[in-house]
N, C-alpha and C positions, 0 to 999 in steps of 0.2 A: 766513545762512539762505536758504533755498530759497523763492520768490516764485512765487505765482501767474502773473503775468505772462509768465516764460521759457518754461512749457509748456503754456500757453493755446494751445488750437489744434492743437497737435504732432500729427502723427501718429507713434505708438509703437509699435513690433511687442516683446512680451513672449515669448520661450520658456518652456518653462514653466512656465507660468503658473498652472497647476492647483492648486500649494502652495507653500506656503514663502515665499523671497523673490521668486521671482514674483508670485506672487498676489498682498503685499504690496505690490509695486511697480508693478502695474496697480492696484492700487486707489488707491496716492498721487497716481500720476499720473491718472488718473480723475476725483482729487477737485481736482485743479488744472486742471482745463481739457481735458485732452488727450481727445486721440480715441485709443481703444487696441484693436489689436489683441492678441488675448489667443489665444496658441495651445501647441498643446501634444495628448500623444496620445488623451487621453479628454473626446472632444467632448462627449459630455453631462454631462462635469462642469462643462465650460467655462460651459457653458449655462446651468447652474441656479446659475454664483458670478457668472455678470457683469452680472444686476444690482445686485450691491453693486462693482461697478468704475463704472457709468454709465450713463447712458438708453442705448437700443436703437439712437438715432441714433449715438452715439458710440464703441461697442463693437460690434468683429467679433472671432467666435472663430472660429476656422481650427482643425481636426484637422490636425496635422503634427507625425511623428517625423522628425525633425532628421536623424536617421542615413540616410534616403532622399533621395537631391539630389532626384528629383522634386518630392517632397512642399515640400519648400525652395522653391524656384522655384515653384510653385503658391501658398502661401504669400505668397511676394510680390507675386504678378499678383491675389490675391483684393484685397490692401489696398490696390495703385496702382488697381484697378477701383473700389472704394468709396470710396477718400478720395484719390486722386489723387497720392498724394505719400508719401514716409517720410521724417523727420524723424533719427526716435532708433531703433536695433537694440540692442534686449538680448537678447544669448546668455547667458541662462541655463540652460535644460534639462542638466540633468547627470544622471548617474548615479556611483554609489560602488561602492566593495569591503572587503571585511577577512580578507584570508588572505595566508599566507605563499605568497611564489612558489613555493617548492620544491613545494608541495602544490596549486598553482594548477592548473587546466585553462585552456589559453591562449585556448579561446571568451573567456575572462571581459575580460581587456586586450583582447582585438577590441571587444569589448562595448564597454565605456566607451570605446574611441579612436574608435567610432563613434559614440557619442551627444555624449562631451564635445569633442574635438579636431576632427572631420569634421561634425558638427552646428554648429561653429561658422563652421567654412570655408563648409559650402553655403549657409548662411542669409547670412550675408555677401558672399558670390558674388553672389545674384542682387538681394541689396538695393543695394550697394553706388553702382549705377549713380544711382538717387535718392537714396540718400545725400550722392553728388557734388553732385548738381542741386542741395538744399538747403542743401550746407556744413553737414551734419548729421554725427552720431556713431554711432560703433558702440560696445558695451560686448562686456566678456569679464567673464564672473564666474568669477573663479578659485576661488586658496585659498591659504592661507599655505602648503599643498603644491607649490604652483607656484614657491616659493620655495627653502623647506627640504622636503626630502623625508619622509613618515611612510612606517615601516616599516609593514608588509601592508597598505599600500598602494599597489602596485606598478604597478599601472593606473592610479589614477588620480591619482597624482604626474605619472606619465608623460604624462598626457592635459593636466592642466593646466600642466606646463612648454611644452608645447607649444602650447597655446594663448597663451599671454604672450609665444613668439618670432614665432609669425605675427601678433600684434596690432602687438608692438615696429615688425617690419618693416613689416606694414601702415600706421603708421604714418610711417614716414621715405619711405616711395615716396609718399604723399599729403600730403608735408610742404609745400607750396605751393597747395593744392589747398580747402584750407577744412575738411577731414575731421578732426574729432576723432575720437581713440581713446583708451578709458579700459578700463585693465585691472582691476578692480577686485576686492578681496581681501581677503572676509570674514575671518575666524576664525571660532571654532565657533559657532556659526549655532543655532536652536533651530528645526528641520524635521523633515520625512519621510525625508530623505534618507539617514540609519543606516539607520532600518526598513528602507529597497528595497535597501540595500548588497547587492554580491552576495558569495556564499562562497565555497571553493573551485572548489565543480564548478558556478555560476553559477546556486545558487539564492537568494533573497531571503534576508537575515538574518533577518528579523522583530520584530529588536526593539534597540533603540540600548544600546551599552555607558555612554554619560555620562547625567550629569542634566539633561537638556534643560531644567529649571527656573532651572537656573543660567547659561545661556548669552543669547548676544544673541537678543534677539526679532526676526523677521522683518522687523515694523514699524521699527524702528532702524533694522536696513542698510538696509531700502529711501529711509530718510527722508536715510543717510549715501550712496547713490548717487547720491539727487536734488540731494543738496546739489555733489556732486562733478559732475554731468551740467552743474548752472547756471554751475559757474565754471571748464568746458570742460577738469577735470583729465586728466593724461595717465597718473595711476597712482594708486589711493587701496589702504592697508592698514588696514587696519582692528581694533581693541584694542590694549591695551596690550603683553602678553603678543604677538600675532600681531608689532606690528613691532617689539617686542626681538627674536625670532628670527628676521628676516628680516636686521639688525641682526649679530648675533651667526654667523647662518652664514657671513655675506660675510668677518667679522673673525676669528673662531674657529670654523670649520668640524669640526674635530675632535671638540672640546670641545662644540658643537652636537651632533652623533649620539649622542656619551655620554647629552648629559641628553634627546633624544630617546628614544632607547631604553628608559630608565629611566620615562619619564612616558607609552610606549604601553605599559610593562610592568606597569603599576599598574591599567591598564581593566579592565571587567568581562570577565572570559573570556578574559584575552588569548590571538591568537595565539602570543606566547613562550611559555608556559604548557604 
């Protein structure tokens, strides 16, 4: 289990942060000690959630869309000015989709490869250097997409395969160096993030095909990040269900897309459909 003691003090940069398992995991970390930065694109959201992350002392919220390298790099100069140091990077900030390529307008893969894949690059770019300092960690929040691929989902499979091969590697070129890297990879997650998926022509879904009642609560994965952050893991999957099919496509990759297929063909509204 995850101790007070390991993030006492930490300084944390949350992507993100606004919902879901960001928010959750500025607020766990919040409640253990750390000093957290909470950023993400709607500052006055940030503003009115982080007093339930921590006093005024210990929380800075930073506006930054991930997809602008400036913004990144400002980002990180705001938190080494206030707290001197970065400890822990969580790239989280993502975005989704649900359409079939064929029908896709290609803005929408731009879209996500700039918030999910290039949002993680920059934020890590210009953290990286305090990272080193600390012998701290960077996180990726995947997805079991990043593994086995979901059909229309074409962006942002693609976005997070890609994030898991710059973390991998990020990792072996800092293999001496003190740098953890932790890839870690919900499964279906109970957020906002259906709602903002985008559609074909890259407008907002508005409303999630699952039963978000049924899935993991935000508070969970952040409580199973913290726990993977304390014991410096190099890859956390997460549900039963997410790593038999991470499991199963490495062994049966075939027989994987069949019952793939089958079980996005079952959603509300599917794309196949």
């Amino acid at each position: 289990m995850r101790t007070e003691q390991y993030f006492k003090d930490k300084v944390i940069i949350v992507t993100g942060a606004s919902s879901g398992i960001g928010l959750a995991s500025a607020r766990l970390f919040g409640s253990l000690g750390a000093k957290v930065v909470m950023a993400a694109r709607s500052y006055d959201k940030l503003l009115s959630l982080s007093p339930s992350v921590g006093s005024p002392e210990n929380v800075l919220c930073v506006r930054c869309d991930v997809s602008a390298e400036s913004e990144c790099r400002t980002m990180v100069e705001e938190t080494v000015a206030r707290f001197g140091r970065i400890d822990i990077l969580v790239n989280n900030a993502g975005l989704s989709m649900r359409a079939m390529f064929k029908d896709l307008d290609l803005k929408v893969i731009h879209s996500l490869m700039d918030v999910n894949f290039w949002g993680t690059v920059n934020c890590t770019k210009y953290a990286l250097p305090y990272l080193l300092q600390a012998k701290g960690q960077v996180v990726g929040v995947i997805s079991i997409a990043g593994y086995s691929a979901l059909p229309a989902r074409t962006g942002y499979s693609s976005s997070k395969y890609a994030i898991r091969g710059f973390l991998d590697t990020l990792r072996i070129e800092h293999l001496k160096d003190g740098l953890g890297v932790l890839v870690f990879a919900p499964g279906y997650t109970s957020s906002n993030v259906r709602n903002a998926a985008l559609t074909a022509d890259g407008s907002a879904q508005g409303e999630t095909p699952l039963d978000e009642g049924k899935l993991m609560s935000a508070e969970e994965c952040a409580e199973r990040l913290a726990v993977g952050l304390e014991k410096r893991k190099s890859e956390l999957i997460l549900t039963g269900l997410g790593k038999a099919t991470v499991v199963a496509h490495r062994l049966f990759p075939r027989l994987t897309d069949r019952l793939t297929y089958k079980f996005i063909a079952r959603e509300k509204d599917s794309p196949f459909k």
